[in-house]
ChimeraX commands (.cxc) that place a marker at each C-alpha (Angstrom):
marker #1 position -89.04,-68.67,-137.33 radius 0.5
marker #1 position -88.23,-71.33,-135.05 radius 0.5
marker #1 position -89.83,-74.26,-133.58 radius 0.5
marker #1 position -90.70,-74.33,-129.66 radius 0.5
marker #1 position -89.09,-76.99,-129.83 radius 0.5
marker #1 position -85.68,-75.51,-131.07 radius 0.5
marker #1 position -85.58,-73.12,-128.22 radius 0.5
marker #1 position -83.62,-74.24,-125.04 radius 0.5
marker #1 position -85.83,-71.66,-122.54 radius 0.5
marker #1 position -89.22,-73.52,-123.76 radius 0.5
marker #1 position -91.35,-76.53,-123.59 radius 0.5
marker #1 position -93.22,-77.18,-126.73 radius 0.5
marker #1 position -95.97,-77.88,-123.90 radius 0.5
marker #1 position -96.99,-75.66,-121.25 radius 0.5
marker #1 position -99.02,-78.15,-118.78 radius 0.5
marker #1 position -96.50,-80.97,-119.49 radius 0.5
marker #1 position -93.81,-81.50,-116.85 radius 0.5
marker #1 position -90.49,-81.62,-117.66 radius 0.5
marker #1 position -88.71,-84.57,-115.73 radius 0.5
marker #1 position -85.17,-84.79,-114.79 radius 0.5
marker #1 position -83.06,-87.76,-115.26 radius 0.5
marker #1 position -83.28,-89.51,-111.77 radius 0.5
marker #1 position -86.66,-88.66,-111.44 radius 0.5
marker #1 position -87.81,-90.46,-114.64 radius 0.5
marker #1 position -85.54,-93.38,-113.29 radius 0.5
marker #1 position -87.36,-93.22,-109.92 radius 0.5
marker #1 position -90.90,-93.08,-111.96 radius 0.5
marker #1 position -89.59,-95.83,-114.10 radius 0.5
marker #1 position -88.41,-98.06,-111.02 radius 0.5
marker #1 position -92.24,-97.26,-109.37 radius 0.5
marker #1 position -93.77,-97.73,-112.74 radius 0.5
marker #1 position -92.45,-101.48,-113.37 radius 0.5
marker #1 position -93.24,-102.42,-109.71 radius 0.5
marker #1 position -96.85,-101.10,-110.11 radius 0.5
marker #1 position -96.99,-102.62,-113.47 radius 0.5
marker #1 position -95.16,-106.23,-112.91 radius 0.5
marker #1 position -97.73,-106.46,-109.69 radius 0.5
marker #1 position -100.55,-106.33,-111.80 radius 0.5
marker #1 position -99.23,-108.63,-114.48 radius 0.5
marker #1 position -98.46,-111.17,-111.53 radius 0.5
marker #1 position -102.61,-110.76,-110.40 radius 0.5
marker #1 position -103.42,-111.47,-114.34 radius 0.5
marker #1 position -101.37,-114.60,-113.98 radius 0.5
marker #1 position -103.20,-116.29,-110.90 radius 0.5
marker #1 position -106.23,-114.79,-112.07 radius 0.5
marker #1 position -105.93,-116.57,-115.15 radius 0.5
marker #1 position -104.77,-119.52,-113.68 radius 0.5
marker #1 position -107.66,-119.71,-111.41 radius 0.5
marker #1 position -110.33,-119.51,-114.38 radius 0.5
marker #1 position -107.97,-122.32,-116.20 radius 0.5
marker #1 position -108.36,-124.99,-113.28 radius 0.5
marker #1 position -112.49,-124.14,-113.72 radius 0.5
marker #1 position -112.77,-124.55,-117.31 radius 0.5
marker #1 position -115.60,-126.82,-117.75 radius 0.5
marker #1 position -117.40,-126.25,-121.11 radius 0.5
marker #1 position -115.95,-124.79,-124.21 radius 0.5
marker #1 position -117.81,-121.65,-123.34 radius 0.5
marker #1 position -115.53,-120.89,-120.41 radius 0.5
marker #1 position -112.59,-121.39,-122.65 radius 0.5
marker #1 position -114.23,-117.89,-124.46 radius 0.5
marker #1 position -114.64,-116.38,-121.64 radius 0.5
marker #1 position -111.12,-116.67,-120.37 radius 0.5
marker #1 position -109.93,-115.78,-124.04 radius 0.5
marker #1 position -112.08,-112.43,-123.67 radius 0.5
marker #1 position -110.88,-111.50,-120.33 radius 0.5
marker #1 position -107.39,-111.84,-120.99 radius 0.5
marker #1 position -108.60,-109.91,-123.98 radius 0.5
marker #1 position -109.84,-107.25,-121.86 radius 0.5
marker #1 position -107.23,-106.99,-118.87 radius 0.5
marker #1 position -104.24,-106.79,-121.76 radius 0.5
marker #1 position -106.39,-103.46,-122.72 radius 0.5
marker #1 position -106.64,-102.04,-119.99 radius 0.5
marker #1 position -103.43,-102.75,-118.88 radius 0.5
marker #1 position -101.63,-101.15,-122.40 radius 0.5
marker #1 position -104.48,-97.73,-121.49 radius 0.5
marker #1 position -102.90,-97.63,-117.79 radius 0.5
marker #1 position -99.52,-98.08,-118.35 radius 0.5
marker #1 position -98.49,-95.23,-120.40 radius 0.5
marker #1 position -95.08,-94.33,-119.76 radius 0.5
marker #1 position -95.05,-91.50,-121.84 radius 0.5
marker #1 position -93.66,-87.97,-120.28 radius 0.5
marker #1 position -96.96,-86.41,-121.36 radius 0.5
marker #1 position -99.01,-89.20,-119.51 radius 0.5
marker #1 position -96.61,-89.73,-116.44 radius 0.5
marker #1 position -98.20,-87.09,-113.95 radius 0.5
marker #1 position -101.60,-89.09,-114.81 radius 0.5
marker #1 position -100.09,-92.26,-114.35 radius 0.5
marker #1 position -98.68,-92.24,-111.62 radius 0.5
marker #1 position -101.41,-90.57,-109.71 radius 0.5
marker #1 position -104.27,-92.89,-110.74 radius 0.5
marker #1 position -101.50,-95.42,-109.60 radius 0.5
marker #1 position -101.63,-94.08,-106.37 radius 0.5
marker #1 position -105.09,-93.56,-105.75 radius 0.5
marker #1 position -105.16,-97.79,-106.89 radius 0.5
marker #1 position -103.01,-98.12,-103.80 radius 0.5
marker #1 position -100.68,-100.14,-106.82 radius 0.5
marker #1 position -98.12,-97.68,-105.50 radius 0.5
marker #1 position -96.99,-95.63,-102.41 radius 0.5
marker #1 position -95.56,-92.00,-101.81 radius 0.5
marker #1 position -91.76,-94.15,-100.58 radius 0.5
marker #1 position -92.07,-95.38,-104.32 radius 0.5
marker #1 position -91.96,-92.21,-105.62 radius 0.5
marker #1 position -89.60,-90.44,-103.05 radius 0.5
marker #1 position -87.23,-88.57,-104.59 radius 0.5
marker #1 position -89.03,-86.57,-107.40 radius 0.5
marker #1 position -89.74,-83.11,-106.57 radius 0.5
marker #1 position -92.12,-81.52,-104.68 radius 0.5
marker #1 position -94.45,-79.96,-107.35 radius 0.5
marker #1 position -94.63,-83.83,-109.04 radius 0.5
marker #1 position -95.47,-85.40,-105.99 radius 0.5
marker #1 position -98.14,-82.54,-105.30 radius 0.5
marker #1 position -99.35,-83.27,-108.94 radius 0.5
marker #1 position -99.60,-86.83,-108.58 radius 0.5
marker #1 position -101.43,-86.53,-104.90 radius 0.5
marker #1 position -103.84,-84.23,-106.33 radius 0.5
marker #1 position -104.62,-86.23,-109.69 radius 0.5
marker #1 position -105.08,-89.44,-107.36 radius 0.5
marker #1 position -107.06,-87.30,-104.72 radius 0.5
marker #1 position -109.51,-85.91,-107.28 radius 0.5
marker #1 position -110.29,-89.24,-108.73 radius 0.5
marker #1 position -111.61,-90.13,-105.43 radius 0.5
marker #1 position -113.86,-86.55,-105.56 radius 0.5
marker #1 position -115.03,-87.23,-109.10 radius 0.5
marker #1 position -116.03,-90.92,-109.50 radius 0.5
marker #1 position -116.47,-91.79,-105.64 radius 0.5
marker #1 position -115.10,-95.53,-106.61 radius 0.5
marker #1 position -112.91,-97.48,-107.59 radius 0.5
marker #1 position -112.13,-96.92,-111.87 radius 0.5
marker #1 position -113.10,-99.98,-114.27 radius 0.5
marker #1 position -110.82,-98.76,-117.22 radius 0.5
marker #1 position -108.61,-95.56,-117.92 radius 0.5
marker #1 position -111.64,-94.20,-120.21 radius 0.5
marker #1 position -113.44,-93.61,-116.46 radius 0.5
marker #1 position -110.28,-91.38,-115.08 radius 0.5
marker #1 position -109.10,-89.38,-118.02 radius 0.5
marker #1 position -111.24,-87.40,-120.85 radius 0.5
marker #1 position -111.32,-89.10,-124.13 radius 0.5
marker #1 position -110.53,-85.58,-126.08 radius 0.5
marker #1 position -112.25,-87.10,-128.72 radius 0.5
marker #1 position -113.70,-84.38,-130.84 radius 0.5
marker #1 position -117.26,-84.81,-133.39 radius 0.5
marker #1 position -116.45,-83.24,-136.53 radius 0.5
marker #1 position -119.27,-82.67,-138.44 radius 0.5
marker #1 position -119.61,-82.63,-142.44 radius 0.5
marker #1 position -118.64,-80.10,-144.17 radius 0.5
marker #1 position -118.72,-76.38,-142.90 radius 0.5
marker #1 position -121.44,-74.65,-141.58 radius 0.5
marker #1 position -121.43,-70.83,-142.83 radius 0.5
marker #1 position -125.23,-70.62,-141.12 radius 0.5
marker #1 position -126.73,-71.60,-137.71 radius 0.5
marker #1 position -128.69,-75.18,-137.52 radius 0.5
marker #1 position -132.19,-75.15,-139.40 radius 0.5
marker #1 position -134.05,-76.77,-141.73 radius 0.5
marker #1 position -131.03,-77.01,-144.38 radius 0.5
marker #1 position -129.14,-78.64,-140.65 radius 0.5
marker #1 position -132.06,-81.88,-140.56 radius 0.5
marker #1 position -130.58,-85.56,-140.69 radius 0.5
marker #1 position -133.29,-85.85,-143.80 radius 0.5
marker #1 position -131.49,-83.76,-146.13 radius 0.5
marker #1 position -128.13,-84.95,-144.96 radius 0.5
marker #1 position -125.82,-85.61,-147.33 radius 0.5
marker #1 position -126.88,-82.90,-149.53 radius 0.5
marker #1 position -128.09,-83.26,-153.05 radius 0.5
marker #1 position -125.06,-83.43,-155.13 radius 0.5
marker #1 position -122.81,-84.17,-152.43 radius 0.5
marker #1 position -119.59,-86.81,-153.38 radius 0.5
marker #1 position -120.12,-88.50,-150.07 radius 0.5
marker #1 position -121.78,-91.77,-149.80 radius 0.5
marker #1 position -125.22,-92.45,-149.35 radius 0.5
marker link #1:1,2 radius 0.2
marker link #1:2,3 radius 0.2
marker link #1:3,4 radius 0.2
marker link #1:4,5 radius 0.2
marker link #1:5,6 radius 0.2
marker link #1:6,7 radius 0.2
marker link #1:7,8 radius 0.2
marker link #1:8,9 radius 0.2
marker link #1:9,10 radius 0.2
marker link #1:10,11 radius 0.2
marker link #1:11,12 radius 0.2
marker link #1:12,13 radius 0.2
marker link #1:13,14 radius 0.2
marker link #1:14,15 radius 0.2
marker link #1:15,16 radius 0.2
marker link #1:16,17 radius 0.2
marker link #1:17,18 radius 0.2
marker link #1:18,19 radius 0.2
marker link #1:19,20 radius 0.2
marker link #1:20,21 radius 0.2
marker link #1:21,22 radius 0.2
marker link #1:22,23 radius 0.2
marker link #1:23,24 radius 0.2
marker link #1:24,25 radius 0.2
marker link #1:25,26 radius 0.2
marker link #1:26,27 radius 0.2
marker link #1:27,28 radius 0.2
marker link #1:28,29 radius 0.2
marker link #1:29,30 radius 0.2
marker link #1:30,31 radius 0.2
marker link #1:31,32 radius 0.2
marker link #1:32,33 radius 0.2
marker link #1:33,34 radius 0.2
marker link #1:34,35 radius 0.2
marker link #1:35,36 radius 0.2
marker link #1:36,37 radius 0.2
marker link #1:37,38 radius 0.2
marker link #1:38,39 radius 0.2
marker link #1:39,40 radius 0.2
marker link #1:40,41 radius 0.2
marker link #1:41,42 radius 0.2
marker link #1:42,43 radius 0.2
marker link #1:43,44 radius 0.2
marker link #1:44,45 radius 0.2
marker link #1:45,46 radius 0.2
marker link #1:46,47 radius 0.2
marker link #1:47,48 radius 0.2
marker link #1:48,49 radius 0.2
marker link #1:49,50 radius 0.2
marker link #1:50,51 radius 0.2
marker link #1:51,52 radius 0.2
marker link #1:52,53 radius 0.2
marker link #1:53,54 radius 0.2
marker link #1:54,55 radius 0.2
marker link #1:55,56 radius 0.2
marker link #1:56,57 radius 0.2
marker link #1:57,58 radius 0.2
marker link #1:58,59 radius 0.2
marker link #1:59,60 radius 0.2
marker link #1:60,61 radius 0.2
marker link #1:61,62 radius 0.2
marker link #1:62,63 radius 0.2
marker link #1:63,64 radius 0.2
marker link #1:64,65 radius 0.2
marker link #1:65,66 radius 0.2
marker link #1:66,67 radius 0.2
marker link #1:67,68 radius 0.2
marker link #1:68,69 radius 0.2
marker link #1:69,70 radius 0.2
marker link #1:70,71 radius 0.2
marker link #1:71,72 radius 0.2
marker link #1:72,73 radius 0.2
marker link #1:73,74 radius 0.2
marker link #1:74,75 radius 0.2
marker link #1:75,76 radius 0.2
marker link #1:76,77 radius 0.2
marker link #1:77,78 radius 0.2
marker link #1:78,79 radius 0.2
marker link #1:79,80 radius 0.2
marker link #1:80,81 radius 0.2
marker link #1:81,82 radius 0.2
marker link #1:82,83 radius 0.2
marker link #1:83,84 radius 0.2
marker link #1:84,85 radius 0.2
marker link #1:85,86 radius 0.2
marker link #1:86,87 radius 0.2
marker link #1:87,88 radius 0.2
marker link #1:88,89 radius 0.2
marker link #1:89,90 radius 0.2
marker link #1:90,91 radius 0.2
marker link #1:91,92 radius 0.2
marker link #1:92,93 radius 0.2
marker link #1:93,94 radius 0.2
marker link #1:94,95 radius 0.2
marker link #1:95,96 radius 0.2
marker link #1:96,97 radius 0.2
marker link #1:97,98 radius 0.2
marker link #1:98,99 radius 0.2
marker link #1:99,100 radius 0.2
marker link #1:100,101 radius 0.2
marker link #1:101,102 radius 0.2
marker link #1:102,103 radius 0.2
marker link #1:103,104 radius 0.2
marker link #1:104,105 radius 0.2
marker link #1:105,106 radius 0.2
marker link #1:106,107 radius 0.2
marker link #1:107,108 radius 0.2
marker link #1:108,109 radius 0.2
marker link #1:109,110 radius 0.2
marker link #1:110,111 radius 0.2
marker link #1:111,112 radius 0.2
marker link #1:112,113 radius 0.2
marker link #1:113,114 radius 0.2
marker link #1:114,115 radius 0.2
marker link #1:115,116 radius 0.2
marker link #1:116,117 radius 0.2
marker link #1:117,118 radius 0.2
marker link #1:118,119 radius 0.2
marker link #1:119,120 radius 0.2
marker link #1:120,121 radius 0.2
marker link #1:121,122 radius 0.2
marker link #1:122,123 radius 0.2
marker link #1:123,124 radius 0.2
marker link #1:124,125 radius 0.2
marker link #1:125,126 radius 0.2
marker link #1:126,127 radius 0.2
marker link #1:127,128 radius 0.2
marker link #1:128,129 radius 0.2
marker link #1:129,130 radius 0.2
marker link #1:130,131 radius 0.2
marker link #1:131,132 radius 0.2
marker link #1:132,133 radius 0.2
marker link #1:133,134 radius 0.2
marker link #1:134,135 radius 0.2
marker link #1:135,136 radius 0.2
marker link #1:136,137 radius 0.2
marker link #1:137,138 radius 0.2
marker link #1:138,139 radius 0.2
marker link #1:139,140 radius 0.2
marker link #1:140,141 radius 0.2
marker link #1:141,142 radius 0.2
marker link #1:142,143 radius 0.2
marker link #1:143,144 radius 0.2
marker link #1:144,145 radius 0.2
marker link #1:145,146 radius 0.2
marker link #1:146,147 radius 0.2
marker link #1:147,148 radius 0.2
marker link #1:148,149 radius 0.2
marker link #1:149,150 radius 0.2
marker link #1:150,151 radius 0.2
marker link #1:151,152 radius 0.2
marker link #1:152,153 radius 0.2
marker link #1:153,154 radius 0.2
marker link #1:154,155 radius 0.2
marker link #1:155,156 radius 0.2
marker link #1:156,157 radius 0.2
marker link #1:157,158 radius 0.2
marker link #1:158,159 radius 0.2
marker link #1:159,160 radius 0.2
marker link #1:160,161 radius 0.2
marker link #1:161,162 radius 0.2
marker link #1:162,163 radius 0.2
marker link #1:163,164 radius 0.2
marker link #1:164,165 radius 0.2
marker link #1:165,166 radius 0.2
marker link #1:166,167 radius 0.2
marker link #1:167,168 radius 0.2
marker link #1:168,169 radius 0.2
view
């Protein structure tokens, strides 16, 4: 048995693009524009809270929003194939990037990226704080242990963990 992987005719992902060679340069060229343009705001931002430091408080408060901006910068800027689509088109709806940045890639991208930057404008209705506001987190709840009954009595937070149980109290 093979892998998907292993198999020329298949993509070990179905919803995942694949992207040529000139069009991940193009993304890449788009990519480093959007992204240096945003590093360059960080920088006179910074420098603008700098020249008001007053108090030793405002020192913190620069420290924790260059804390904060490097986040959310290293969440946006995911140059990974799997992200790209996303990328780019939150890119676009932040007006950090234009359709003539991305001419060249083929249609089916570009209608992609315009709908994944359209439909952040029909879901949130604003302008996104943070990546965690235009994507899903896919992070899953796994409970303890396995259930081989419905919730009940034996389900309550009282009797959790169970008598005997290894886990920690």
């Amino acid at each position: 048995m093979s892998s998907p992987s292993a198999t020329q005719d298949s993509y070990p992902y179905q919803n995942e693009p694949i992207w040529s060679r000139s069009e991940k340069a193009i993304a890449r060229k788009a990519f480093d524009a959007a992204l240096g343009q945003e590093l360059h705001e960080g920088i006179q931002e910074a420098k603008r809270m700098v020249n008001e430091i007053q108090k030793s408080s405002d020192l913190w408060d620069l420290e924790y929003h260059l804390t904060q901006r490097r986040k959310e910068i290293d969440r946006k800027y995911d140059f990974r194939g799997s992200r790209l689509t996303d990328v780019l088109g939150r890119l676009l709806y932040e007006n950090r990037l234009g359709e003539e940045d991305l001419r060249g890639l083929r249609e089916e991208k570009m209608k992609s990226i315009r709908y994944l930057g359209s439909n952040l404008t029909r879901v949130l209705g604003f302008t996104p704080d943070s990546l965690y506001q235009t994507s899903p987190s896919f992070v899953i709840a796994i409970p303890y242990g396995s259930d081989s009954e419905p919730p009940g009595d034996n389900h309550s937070l009282s009797s959790f963990p169970p008598n005997g149980s290894k886990c920690p109290k």
